[in-house]
N, C-alpha and C positions, 0 to 999 in steps of 0.2 A: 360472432355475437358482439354484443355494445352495453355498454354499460346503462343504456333506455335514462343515459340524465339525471342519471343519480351523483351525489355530494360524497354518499357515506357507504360507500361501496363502489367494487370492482366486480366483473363478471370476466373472466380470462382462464386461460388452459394453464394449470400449474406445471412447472415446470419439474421434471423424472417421472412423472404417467402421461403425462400430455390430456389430462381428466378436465373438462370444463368444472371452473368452481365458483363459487360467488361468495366474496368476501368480507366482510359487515365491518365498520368500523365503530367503535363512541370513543369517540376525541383519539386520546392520540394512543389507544387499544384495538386489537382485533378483536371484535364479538364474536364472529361466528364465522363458519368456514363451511358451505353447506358445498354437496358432490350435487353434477346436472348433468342429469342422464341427456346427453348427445351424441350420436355417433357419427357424427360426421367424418369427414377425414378431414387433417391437418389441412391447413392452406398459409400462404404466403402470406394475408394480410389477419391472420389471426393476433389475437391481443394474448402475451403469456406472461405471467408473474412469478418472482422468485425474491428471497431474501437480498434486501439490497446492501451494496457492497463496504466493504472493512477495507483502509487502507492504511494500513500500518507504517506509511513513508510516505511523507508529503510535508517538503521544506517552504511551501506557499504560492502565493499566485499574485499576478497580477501587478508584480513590482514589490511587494513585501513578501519579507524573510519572519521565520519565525526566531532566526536566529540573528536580526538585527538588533543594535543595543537602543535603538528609541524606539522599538515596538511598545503600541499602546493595546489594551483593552479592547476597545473598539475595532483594531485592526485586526485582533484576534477575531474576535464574533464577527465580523463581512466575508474573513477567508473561511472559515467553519461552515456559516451558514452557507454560504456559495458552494460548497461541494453537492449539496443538494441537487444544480442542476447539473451535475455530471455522474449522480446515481450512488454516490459514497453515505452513508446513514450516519457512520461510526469514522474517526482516522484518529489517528496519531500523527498530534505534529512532532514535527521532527527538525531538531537542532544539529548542524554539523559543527563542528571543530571551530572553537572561538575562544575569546579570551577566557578567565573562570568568570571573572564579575559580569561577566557581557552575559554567560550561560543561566546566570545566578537570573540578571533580569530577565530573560526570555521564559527562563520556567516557572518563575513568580507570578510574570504576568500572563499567563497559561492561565497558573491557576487562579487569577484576579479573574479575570474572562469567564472561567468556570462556576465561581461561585458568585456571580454579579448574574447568571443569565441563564435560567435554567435549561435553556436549548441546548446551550452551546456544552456545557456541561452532560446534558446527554451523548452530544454526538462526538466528545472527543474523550476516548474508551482511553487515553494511554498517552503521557510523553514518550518519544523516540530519541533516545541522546545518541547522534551518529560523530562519536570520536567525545571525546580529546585525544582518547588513549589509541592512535590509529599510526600505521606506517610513516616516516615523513621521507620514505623514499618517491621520487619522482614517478608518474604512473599510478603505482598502487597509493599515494595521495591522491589524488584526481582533483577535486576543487577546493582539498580542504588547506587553509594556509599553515604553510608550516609553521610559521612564529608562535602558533598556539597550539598544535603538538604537543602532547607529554607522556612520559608516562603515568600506566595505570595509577591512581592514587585513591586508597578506602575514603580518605578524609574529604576529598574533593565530590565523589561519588556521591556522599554521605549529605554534603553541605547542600548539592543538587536536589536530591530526593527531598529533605527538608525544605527547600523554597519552595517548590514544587506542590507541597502539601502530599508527598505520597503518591504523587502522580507518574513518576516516573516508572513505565512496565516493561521497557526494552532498551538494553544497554551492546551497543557495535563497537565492539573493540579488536586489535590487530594480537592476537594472543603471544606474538613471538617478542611482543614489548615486556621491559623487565617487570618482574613482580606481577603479571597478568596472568598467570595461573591462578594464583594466589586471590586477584581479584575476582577473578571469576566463580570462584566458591563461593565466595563472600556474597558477591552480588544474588548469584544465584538460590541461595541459601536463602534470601533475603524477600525472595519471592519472586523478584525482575528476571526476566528470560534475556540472556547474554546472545549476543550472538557475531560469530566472524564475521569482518570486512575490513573491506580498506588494509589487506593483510597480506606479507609474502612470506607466508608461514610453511614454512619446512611438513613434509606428512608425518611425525614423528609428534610436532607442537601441536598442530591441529589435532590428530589423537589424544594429545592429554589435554588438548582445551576441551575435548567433548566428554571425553573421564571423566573434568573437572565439573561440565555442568551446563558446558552451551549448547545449543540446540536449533540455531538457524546462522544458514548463509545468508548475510544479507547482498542482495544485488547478486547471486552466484553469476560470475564471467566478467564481471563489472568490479569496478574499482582496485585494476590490476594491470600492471606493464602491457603490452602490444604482443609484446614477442617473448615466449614461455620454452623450457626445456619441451619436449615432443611428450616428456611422461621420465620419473614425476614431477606433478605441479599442481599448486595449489587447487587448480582447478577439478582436478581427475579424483583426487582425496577426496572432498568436498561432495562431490556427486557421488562418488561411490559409497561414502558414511552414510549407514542409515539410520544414525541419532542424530544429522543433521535435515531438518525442515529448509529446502530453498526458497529464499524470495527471488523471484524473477521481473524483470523490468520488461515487457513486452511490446515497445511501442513502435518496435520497427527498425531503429536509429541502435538501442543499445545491444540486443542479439537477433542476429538473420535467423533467418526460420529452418534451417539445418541445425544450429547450435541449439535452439528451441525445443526441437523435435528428440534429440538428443537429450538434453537435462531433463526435459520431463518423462521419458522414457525410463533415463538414468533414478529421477528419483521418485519414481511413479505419481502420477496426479495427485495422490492421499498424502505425498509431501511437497508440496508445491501451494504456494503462496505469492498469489497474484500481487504487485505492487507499483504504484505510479510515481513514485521520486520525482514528484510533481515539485517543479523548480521554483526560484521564487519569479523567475520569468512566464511561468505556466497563463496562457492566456496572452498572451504578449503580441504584437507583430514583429516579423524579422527585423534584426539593427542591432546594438552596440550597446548595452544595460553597463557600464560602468566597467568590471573588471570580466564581465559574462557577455556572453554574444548571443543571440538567437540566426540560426544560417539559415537560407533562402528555404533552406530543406525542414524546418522547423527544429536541426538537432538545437541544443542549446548546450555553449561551450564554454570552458573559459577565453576571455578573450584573446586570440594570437596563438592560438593555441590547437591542438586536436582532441583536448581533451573534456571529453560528458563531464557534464556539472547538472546532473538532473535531467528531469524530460519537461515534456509540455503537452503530453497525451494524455485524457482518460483512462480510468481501469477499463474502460468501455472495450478502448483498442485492444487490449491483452486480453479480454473474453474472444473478442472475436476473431484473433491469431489464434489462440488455442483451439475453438473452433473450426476455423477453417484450413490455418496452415500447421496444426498438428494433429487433427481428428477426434477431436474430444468432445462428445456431448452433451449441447448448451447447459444442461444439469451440472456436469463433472467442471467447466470451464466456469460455471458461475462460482462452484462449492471454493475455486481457487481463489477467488475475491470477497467471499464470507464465512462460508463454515469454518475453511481453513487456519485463518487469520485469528478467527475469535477463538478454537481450538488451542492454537499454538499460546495465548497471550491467557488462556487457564480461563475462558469466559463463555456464559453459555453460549449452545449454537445459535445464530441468526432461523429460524423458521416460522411458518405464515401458519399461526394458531391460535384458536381462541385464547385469549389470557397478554400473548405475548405485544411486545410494541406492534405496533403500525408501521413497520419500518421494510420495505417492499421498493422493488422496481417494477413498471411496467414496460414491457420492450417485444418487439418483434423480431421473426426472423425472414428476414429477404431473400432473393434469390442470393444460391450457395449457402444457403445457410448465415447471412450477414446479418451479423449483432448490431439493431437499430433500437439504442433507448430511446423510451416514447418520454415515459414522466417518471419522478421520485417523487415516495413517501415514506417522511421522518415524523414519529409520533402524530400519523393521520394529515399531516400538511402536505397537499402537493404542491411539486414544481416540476414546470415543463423541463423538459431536454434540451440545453443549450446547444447554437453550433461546433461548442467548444470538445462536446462529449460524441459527434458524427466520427465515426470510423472511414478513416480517412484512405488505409489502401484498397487495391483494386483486388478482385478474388483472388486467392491463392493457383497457384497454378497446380 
């Protein structure tokens, strides 16, 4: 079926009945959501819709950080609206490990961005403050500089949230730093969802950080030494708590699809949280960004080094590794890139219903089941599908 040229509607197989429905928009609401009796069978080049994607880590694109200290306004609202063509509605940008005053501007001017422009403001659900309070041991630091390491501090937290206007909903902290129990109540208590990384937290600390209030691994297998005890180690804890929610980086580069297959088994799909750690190189071509590298292979590093500093894939890619290289159906593999995410961060779920936004992907499934976004719509605006958001490997074997 086709949409017959219409502006203000979708005609597409919803996604978990595979039911033809036709979608009615006025501005940037869903009107109406009518069921079309068809019984055809499924085909390859069918049109299917589903709530479009939450991504709760993404440090920017395109050569800007949101955690650079002459981030402007403007540069916010172009990375924001640009997730658009890679199928993201809702994100949280996200700051890693920086001086305080550097952190102080990045989050002000978040929220300068947000309140200058009402788009932009819709689609960013959350700041992400990834550290200060994080490991400054080698490995489990990964890109973030030590010089600005610290420990946990309420007051710093405190000063954050306030630039911020309130904006801050997710704090990544290493729990085994001094006074981070302590933090994490606090924070928690406060409303903000805490959650471990960048941590080589003993399973003793990670237990009383999740007593105390936290509730996601962020990056689980990621931002951690090379080489681990056989068990325990951080990582086995981690998966095995089931008050922790995993975010997982799925883009190929940061976990092989065994390790994949594993954490999501481990923390079953209903805790799992799709994530793009979208670099500030994200969109870039291979070469040399200053202290970060992007490699022929598209990892992005830091430079001289073997260590991830972020990705440069769409959530697109992580639907469609769950899909394909761990079996999950495109329903359960989307829920990981929106129910999920809005779930975890205490917000309603993302669903396609009268009343709610306009906020939808359209996207097909190819041969193998391969996750092909077609367009995104944010409050009724579409935009096509970038090269940037094509699902880049080859079928799972």
């Amino acid at each position: 079926m086709s949409e017959g040229g219409s502006t203000d509607a979708i005609v597409a197989r919803l996604v978990g009945d595979g039911r033809w429905r036709r979608v009615a928009f006025d501005g940037p609401t869903i009107a109406s959501v009518e069921e079309i009796d068809d019984s055809t069978a499924v085909s390859e080049g069918d049109d299917w819709i589903a709530p479009a994607f939450w991504d709760i880590q993404t440090n920017g694109r395109l050569g800007v950080s949101f955690s650079d200290p002459t981030l402007t306004a403007e540069q916010v609202r172009e990375i924001v609206l640009a997730q658009d063509e890679i199928g993201s509605a809702r994100i949280c940008p996200t700051l890693i490990t920086a001086p305080a005053d550097d952190m102080r501007h990045g989050v002000a001017t978040i929220a300068a961005a947000c309140e200058a422009d009402p788009g932009v403001a819709h689609r960013v659900v959350g700041i992400h403050l990834e550290g200060p309070f994080l490991s400054p041991d080698d490995g489990y630091r990964g890109a973030h500089p030590i010089e600005a390491i610290r420990d946990p501090d309420w007051d710093l937290f405190r000063s954050l949230q306030d630039a911020s206007g309130g904006r801050v909903v997710l704090l990544t902290l290493a729990p085994e730093r001094p006074g981070a129990i302590e933090l994490i109540e606090k924070v928690s208590h406060s409303g903000v969802v805490v959650a471990i990384g960048h941590s080589a937290a003993d399973p003793e600390t990670i237990r009383r950080a999740v007593d105390a209030g936290a509730r996601l691994s962020t990056h689980l297998g990621n931002g951690i030494v090379a080489s681990l005890p056989r068990h325990p180690n951080p990582i086995w804890t981690q998966a095995a708590c089931d008050g922790l929610t995993a975010s997982l980086i799925a883009d190929g580069h940061h976990l092989d699809d065994d390790v994949l297959r594993v954490l999501v088994r481990a923390k079953t799909p209903d805790r799992v949280v799709l994530v793009s750690d979208a670099s500030p190189l994200a969109g870039l071509p291979p070469g040399a960004y200053g202290r970060w590298a992007v490699e022929p292979s598209g990892r992005v590093v830091v430079a001289g080094t073997p260590y991830l500093a972020g990705a440069n894939r769409a959530l697109t890619e992580g639907v469609d590794r769950l899909i394909r290289a761990v079996g999950l159906p495109p329903a359960e593999a989307i829920a990981c890139a929106s129910i999920h995410p809005a779930r975890l961060l205490g917000k309603p779920g993302p669903t396609i219903a009268p009343g709610r936004p306009a906020d939808l992907i359209r996207f097909r499934l190819g041969a193998g089941g391969r996750f092909e976004l077609v367009e995104t719509l944010v409050f009724g605006r579409r935009t096509p599908a970038s090269p940037e958001s094509l699902v880049s490997r080859p079928p799972a074997a």
